[in-house]
Each structure stands twice: as C-alpha cells, then as structure tokens.
C-alpha positions as CSV (number, residue, x, y, z in Angstrom):
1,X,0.0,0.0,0.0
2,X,1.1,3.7,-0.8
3,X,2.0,6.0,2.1
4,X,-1.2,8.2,2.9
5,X,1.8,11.3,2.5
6,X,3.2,10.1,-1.1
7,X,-0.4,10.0,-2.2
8,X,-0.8,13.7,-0.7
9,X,2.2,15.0,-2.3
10,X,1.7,13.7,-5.5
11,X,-2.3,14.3,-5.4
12,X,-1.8,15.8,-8.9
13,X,-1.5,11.8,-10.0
14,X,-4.8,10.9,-8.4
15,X,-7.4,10.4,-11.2
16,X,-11.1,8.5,-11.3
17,X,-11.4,5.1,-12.9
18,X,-15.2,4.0,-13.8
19,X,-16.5,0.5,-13.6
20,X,-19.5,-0.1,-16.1
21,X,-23.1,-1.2,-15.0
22,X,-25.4,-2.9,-17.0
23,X,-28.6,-3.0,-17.0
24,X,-31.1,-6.1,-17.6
25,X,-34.2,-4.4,-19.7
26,X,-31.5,-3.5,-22.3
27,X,-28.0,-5.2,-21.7
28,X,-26.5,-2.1,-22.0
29,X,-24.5,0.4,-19.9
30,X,-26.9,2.7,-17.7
31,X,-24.0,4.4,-15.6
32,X,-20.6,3.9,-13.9
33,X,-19.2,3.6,-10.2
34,X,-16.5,6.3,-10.1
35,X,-13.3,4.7,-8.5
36,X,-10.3,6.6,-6.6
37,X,-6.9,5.6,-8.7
38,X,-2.8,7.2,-8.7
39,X,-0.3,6.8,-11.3
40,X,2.6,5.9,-9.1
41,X,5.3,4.9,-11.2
42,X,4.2,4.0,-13.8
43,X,1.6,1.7,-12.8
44,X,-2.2,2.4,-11.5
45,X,-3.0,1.6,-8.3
46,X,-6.1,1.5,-6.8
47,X,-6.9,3.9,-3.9
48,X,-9.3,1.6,-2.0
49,X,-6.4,0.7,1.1
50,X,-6.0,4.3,1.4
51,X,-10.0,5.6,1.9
52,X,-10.3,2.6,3.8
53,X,-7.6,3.2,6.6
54,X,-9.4,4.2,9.6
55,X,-6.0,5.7,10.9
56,X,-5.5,7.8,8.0
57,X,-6.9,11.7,8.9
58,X,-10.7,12.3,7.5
59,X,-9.5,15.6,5.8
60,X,-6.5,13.5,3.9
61,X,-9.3,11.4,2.5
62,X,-11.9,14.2,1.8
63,X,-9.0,16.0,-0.3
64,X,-8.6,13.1,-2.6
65,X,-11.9,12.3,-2.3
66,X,-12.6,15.8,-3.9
67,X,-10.5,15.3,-6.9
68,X,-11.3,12.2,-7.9
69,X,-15.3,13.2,-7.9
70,X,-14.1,17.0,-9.5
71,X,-12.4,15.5,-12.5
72,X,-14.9,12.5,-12.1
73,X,-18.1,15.2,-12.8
74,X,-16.3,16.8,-15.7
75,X,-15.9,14.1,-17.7
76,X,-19.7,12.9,-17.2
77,X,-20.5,16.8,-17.9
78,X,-19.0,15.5,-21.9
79,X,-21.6,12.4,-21.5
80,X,-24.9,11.3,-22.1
81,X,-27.2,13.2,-19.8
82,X,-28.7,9.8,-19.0
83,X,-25.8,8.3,-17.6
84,X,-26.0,7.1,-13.9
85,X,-23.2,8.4,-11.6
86,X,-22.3,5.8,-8.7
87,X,-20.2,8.2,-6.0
88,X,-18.8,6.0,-2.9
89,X,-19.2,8.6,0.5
90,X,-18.5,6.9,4.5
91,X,-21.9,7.6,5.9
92,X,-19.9,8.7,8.9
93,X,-17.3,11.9,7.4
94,X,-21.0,12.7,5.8
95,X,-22.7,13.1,8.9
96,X,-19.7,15.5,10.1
97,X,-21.5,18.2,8.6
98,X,-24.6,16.5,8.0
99,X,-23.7,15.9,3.9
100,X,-23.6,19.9,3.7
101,X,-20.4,20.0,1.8
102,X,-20.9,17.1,-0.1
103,X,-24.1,18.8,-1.3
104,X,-22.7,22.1,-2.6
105,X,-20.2,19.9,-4.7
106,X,-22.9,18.4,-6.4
107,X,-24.8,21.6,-6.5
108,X,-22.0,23.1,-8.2
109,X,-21.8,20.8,-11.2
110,X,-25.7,21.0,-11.4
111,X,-25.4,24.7,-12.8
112,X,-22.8,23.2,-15.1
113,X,-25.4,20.9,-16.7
114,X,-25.1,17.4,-14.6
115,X,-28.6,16.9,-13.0
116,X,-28.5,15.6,-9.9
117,X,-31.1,13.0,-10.3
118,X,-28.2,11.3,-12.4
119,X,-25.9,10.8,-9.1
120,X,-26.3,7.7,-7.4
121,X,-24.6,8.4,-3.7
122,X,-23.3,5.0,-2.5
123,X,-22.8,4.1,1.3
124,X,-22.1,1.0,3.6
125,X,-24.5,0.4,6.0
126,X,-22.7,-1.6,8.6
127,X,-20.2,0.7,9.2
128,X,-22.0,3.7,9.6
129,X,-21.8,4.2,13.9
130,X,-23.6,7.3,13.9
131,X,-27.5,7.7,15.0
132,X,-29.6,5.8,12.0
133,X,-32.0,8.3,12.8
134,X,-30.0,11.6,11.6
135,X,-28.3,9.4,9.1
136,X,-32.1,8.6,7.3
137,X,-33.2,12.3,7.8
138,X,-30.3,13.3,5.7
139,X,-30.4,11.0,3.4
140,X,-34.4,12.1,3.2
141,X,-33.5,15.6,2.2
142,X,-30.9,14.6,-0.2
143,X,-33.6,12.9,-2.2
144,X,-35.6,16.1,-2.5
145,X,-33.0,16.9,-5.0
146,X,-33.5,14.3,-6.8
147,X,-30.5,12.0,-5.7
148,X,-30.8,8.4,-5.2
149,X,-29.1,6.3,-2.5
150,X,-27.7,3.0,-2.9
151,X,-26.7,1.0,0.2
152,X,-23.5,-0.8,-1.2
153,X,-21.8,-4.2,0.4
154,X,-24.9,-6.4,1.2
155,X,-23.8,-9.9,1.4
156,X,-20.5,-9.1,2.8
157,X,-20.2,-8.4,6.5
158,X,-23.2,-8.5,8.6
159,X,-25.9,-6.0,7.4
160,X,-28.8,-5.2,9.5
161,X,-31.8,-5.2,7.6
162,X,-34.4,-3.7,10.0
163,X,-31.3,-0.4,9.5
164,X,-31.6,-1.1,5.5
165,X,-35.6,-0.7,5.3
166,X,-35.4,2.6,7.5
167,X,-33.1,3.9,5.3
168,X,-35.5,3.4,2.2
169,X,-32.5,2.9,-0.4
170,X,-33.3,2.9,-4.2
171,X,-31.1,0.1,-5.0
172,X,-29.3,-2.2,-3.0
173,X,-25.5,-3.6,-3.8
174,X,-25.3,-7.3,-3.4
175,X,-21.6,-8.2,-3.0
176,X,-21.0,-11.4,-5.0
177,X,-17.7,-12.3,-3.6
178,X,-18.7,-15.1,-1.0
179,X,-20.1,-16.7,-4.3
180,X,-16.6,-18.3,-5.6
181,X,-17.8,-21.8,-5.9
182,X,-20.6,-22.4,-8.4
183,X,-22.8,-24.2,-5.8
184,X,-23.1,-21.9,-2.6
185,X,-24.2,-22.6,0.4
186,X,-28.0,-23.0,1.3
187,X,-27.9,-20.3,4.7
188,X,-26.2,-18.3,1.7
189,X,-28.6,-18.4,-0.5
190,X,-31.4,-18.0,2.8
191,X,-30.1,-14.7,3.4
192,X,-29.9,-13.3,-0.4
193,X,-33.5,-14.2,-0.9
194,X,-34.4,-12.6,2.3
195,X,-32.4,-9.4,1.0
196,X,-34.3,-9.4,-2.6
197,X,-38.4,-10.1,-1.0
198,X,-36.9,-7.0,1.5
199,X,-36.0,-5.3,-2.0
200,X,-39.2,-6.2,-3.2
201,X,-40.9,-4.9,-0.4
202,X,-39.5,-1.3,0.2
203,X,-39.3,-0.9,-4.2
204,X,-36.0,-1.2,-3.9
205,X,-33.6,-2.4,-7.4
206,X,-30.8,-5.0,-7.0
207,X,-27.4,-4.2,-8.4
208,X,-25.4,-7.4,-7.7
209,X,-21.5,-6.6,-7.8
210,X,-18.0,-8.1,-7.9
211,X,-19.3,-10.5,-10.9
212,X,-16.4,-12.6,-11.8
213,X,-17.8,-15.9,-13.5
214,X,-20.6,-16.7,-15.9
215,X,-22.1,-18.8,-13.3
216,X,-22.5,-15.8,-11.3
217,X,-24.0,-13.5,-13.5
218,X,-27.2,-16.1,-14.3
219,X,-27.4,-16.6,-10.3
220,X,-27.6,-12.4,-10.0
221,X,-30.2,-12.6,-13.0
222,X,-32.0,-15.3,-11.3
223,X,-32.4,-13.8,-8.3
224,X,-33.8,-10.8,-9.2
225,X,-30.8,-8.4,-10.6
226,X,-32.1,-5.5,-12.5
227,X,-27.9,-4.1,-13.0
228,X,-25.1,-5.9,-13.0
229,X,-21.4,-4.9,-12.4
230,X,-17.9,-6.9,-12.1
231,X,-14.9,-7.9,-13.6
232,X,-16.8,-10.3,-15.7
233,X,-18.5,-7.7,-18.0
234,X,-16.0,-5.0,-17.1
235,X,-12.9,-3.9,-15.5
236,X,-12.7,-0.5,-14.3
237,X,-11.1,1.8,-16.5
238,X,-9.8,5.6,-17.3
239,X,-12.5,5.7,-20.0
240,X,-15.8,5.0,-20.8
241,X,-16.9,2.4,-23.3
242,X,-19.7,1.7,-25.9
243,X,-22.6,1.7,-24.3
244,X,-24.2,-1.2,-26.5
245,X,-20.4,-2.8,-26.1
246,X,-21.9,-6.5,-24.3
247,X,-26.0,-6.3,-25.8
248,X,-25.4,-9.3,-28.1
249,X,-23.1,-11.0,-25.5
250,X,-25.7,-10.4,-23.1
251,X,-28.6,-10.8,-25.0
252,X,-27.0,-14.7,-25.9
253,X,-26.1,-15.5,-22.2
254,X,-29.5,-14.6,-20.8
255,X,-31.1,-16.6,-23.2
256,X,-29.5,-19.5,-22.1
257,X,-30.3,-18.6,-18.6
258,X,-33.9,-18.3,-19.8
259,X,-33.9,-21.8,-21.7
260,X,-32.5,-23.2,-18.7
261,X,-34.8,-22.3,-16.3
262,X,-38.0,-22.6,-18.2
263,X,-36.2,-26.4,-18.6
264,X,-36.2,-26.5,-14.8
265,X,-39.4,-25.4,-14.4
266,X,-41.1,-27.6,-16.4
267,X,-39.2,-30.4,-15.1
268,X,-40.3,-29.5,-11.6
269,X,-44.1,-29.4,-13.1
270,X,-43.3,-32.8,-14.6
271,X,-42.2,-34.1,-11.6
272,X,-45.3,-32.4,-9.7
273,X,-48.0,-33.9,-12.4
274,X,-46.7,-37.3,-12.0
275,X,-46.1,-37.5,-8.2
276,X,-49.6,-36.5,-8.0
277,X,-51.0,-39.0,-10.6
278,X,-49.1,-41.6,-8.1
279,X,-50.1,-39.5,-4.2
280,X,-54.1,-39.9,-6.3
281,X,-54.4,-43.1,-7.1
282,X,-52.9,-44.3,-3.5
283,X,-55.6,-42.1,-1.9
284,X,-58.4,-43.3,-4.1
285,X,-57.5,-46.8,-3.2
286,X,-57.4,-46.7,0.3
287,X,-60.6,-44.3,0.5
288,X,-62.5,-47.6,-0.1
289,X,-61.5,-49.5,2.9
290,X,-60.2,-46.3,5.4
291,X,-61.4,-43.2,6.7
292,X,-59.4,-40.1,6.2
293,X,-57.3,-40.4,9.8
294,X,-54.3,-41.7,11.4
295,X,-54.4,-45.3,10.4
296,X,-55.0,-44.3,7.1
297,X,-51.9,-41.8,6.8
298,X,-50.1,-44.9,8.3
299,X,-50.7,-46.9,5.1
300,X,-50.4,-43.9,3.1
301,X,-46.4,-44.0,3.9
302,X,-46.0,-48.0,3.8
303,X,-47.4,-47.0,0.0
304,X,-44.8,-43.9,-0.3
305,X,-42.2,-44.9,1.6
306,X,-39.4,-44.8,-0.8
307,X,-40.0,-41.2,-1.5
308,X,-41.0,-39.1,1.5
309,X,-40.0,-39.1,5.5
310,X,-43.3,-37.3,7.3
311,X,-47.2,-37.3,6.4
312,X,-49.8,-35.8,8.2
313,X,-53.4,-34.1,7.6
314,X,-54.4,-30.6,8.3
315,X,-57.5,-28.7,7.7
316,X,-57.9,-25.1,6.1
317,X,-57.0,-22.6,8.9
318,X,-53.8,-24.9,9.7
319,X,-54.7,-27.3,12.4
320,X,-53.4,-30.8,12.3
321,X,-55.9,-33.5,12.3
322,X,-53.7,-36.2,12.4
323,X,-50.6,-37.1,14.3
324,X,-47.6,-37.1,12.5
325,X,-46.2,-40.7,10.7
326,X,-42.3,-39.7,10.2
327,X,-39.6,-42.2,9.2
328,X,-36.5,-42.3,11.2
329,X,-33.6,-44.9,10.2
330,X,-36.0,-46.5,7.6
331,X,-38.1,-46.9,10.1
332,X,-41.7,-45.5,10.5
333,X,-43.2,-44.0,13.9
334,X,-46.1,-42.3,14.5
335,X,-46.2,-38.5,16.5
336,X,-49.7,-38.3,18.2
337,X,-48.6,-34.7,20.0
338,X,-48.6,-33.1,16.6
339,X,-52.3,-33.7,16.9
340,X,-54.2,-29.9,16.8
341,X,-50.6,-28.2,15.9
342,X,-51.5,-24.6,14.1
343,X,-49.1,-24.1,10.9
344,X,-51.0,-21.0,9.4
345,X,-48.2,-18.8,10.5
346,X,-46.1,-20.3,8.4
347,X,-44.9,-18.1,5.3
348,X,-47.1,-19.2,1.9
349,X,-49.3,-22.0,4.5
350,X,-52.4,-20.3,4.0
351,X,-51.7,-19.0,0.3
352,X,-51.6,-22.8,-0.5
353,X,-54.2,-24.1,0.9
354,X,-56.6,-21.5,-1.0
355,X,-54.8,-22.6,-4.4
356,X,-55.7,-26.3,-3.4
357,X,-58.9,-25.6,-2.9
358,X,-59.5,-23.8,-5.8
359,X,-57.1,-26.4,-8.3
360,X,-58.3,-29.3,-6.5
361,X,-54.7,-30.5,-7.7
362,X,-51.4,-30.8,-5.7
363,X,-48.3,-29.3,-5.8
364,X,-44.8,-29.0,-4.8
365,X,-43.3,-26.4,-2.9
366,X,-39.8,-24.9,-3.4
367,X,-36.8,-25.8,-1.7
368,X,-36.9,-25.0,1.9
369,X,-34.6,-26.1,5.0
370,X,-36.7,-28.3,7.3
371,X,-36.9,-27.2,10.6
372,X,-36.4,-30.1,12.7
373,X,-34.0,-32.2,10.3
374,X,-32.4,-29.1,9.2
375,X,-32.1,-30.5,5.3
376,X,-33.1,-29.1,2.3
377,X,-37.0,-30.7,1.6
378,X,-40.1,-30.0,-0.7
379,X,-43.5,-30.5,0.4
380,X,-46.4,-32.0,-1.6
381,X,-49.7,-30.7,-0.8
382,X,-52.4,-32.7,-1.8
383,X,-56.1,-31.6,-1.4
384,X,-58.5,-34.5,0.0
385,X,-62.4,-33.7,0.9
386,X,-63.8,-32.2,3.3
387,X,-61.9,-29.3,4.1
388,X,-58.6,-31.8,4.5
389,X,-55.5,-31.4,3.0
390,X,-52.0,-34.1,3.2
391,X,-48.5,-32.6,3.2
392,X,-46.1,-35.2,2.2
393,X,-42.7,-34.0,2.9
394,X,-40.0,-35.6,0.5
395,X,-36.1,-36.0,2.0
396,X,-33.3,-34.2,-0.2
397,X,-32.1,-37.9,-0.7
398,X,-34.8,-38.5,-2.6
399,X,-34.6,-35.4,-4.7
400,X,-30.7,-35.8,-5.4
401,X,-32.3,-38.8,-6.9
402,X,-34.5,-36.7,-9.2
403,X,-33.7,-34.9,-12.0
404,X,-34.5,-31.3,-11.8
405,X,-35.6,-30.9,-7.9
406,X,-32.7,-29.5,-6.3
C-alpha cells in the first residue's frame, strides 16, 4: 500500500477510474461507479487501502476524495445526460456536517449541466456508527433533490436489515464475492433471498456486484438483478466504453439462462403432475377401505415410503388432524402430539391451501430447509375432501435422486 503522505504530495497523480453497470431491460451500460486511482510509477494503483484506513486523517481522505469526484463530474458533464453516476461517500465523514459539503459539490456541477437525479450516492451500511435516525433524515433531504441512494456491500459483512428498510435505499448492492464456488451454500442463498423479497418490499432495485464468473452472473439474474457490475462484464477503467459494447453477448447469455430455467421449471411441473398422478391413485384406493385419519396416513407411507419421510393431515386454517407418521432410520413412527398443531403462521401456509382448494390438484413447494431435520426438503400438498389437505414431505435424498428438484 502507498503511504497516505506520497499519495498527498503527489495528489496531482490521483485520477477516477469507472467501472461499467449494466442494465437487464436492455443489456447495456446505464452508468458507472466512479473509482479513486494514482499513477505511481508507472503503474495504476487502486486507492481503496488508502480511503479505507481508519488511521488515515478524514481531511487527507476528503482531499482526494474531492479530486477524484471533481475530475470524475467533468468528464460525465461531456456524457450522455442519461448516464448514472455511482459516488462512494463513508456515511460517517458525511454526517460530520450533515452531507452539507458534499451537497454544494454536487450543486455546483448542477449549474454546469449534470442533473442531480443522475448521481447515485453510494454508502455502507454496517459501518455507519452514527444515529440511524440523523443518518435517514439526511439522506431524506438529499432525495428532494432528486439523488438516489444505494446501500453498497450487502452480502459481505453483517448487514442489519431492519437499518436497510429505514433507510429506504433505491437500489441495494449485493456483493457477490462469498459466491466463488458455483454451488453456494443453502444459509447463503437464505439470506440473499431474504435481501431481494426485503428489496421487493421497500421498491428497492438489486445491483449485484464483484461478478467474476458466468455462473454468477445467471445466479444475480435469477435472483432478481435489475444491474449488474464486475470484472466479468468489465474492469474498471480511465475511460468509458460503448454503451451497447456487451448487448449481443448479453442478449445470448441470458437466453441460455432463460432456456435453462424454463427447462427446470417444467421439469419440476413434470415431476409435480406425475407424483400427484401416483399421491391420487394411492388415496383413491385406500378411500375404499379407510377413513381419512391416522391409520389411514399410516398406510399412506407404507405405500410412499421410498419417496418421502413425514405425512400428516391438516385442515384449512392450519390445524393438524392427524398425528404425524415420520420415518427415522428406515423406520416409520407415529407423532400423536402433533395432533391440533396450528401451521397457518407459516410463510405461503395459508396461500396454498386456497390454491388447493380452488385447483383441487397438488403441488410442490420450493426448496426449503426443514426445521427439525435441518435438510433441504419439498412438500407436496395434496387436497383430500372435506376441508382436508395431506403434506407429504419428500427428504433431499430423494430429490438428489431426481432430475430437476434440487
């Protein structure tokens, strides 16, 4: 790393460097996340380390800081007028002066033609350490101007959420970088679809970043990415590039993604026609020499035993009528305290049961972590008569086994 004092003695060296950002409606460049940079002999070096350094003196960092975003704002001033304008700012040397100075910078390049709903002010959440409180209030009268705020890093380091939604960000900046192996963890991705139904929720856009392989790009589509940024579709640079530079690339690779997952889809409905066909016929043939209760959902799983680990019967506001039958060891025991267990709080419980009753078909659910086994399941929920309904829970060893259900 540079010493902070070569970097402030040769401060006529420091220069921005912009890092592309697509966007998904039209594969094409919709702004760029201005990056701090020095020549230092010879070679470009990133300034990152340096704004980064808690022991380096706030006004050494505001004074490059105000170069790089100066020379930054006249280059965009030569741009389209529709470019986007990513700015990085620490929520806490903001708050110093509650954003006032960073303001009248922007302010001054607005009488120079750069509207200010163009800037997109960037900061990190988790390290702000300030009051939320004053930091949302400012951040409320900076959008009267038009600016939007992106809250950058999610994904990274420990992010509150509760912190995110009273904040009200535009977009949100899902870091990418724990995703270096093409199959991630399951907590993983737990905690990115949490962040996207938040996103959803608040009308918030996702910009995933630090894109590095192909695989992660379709995952960042898949998951609800409206822009996209990394090393993958470009490195940051002095310059800016053809806007349409990556449409046909992009426009081939997310066709694949779409083939592929309209594939896995119809797979999964496959699957879900046919296990039904099978959970429908079993049903129909006990119905003629078993009532709809315990000893029936006994020989329900003798019949399904190969493909699912717990049965029981509920009716439509989420009460259990039966016990639970759940295999353990390849064994089979029945659960009579489940008996009168309410699962209507559970997220999509009630949601289902009216789509039952108004298919009269079953239906798979997605892939879910099961609370007392802790693996990844599915449920099928099968509609019976008389306000009944049978949730036959499927193990993940018996989806590894299918093709298409994981």
């Amino acid at each position: 790393m540079l010493d902070p004092l070569d970097i402030l003695t040769n401060i006529d060296d420091v220069i921005p460097y912009y890092q592309a950002i697509f966007n998904a409606e039209e594969q094409r460049v919709v702004g760029y996340e201005v990056l701090g940079r020095i020549l230092a002999d010879a070679e470009i070096e990133s300034l990152g380390p340096f704004f980064l350094d808690s022991g380096i003196p706030e006004e050494y960092k505001l004074e490059v800081d105000d170069r790089v975003i100066r020379q930054a704002l006249e280059r965009f001033k030569e741009a389209d007028r529709d470019l986007l304008i990513f700015i990085n700012q620490d929520a806490n040397v903001l708050m110093l002066d509650h954003g006032e100075s960073f303001l009248e910078l922007l302010k001054e390049y607005e009488e120079q033609g750069i509207e200010l709903n163009r800037i997109v002010l960037e900061i990190t959440e988790h390290n702000f350490e300030g009051d939320i409180e004053q930091l949302y209030h400012m951040l409320a009268y900076y959008r009267t101007y038009g600016i939007k705020i992106a809250v950058d890093n999610i994904g990274k380091e420990s992010s509150n959420l509760d912190r995110i939604a009273l904040l009200s960000p535009d977009l949100l900046k899902i870091d990418l970088q724990a995703l270096k192996v093409s199959q991630p963890s399951p907590s993983y991705e737990h905690v990115l679809y949490s962040i996207s139904l938040l996103a959803r929720k608040i009308g918030a856009a996702l910009l995933y970043e630090d894109i590095e392989a192909d695989f992660q790009l379709q995952y960042a589509w898949r998951n609800g990415g409206r822009f996209f940024q990394g090393y993958y579709l470009q490195a940051p640079s002095g310059h800016f590039i053809d806007r349409s530079l990556l449409k046909e690339r992009l426009k081939t690779e997310f066709q694949q993604f779409i083939t592929r997952e309209k594939k896995k889809l119809e797979t999964v409905y496959e699957h879900s026609e046919n296990f039904y066909k099978r959970v429908n016929q079993a049903v129909s043939e006990l119905k003629k020499t078993h009532q709809a209760d315990d000893e029936f959902i006994k020989k329900l799983a003798e019949n399904l035993t190969d493909c699912c680990f717990r049965i029981y019967m509920c009716d439509e506001e989420g009460y259990q009528l039966t016990g639970n039958v759940f295999k353990q060891s390849g064994e089979w025991f029945y659960q009579p305290e489940y008996m009168e267990k309410n699962w209507s709080w559970r997220p999509y419980f009630l949601e289902n049961i009216m789509k039952m009753r108004n298919s009269r078909k079953g239906f798979f659910s997605d892939l879910y972590s099961d609370i007392e086994t802790g693996e990844m399941i599915r449920i099928f929920s099968y509609p019976m008569d008389d306000n009944m309904y049978l949730f036959i829970d499927l193990p993940y060893s018996y989806l590894y086994e299918q093709d298409g259900l994981l």
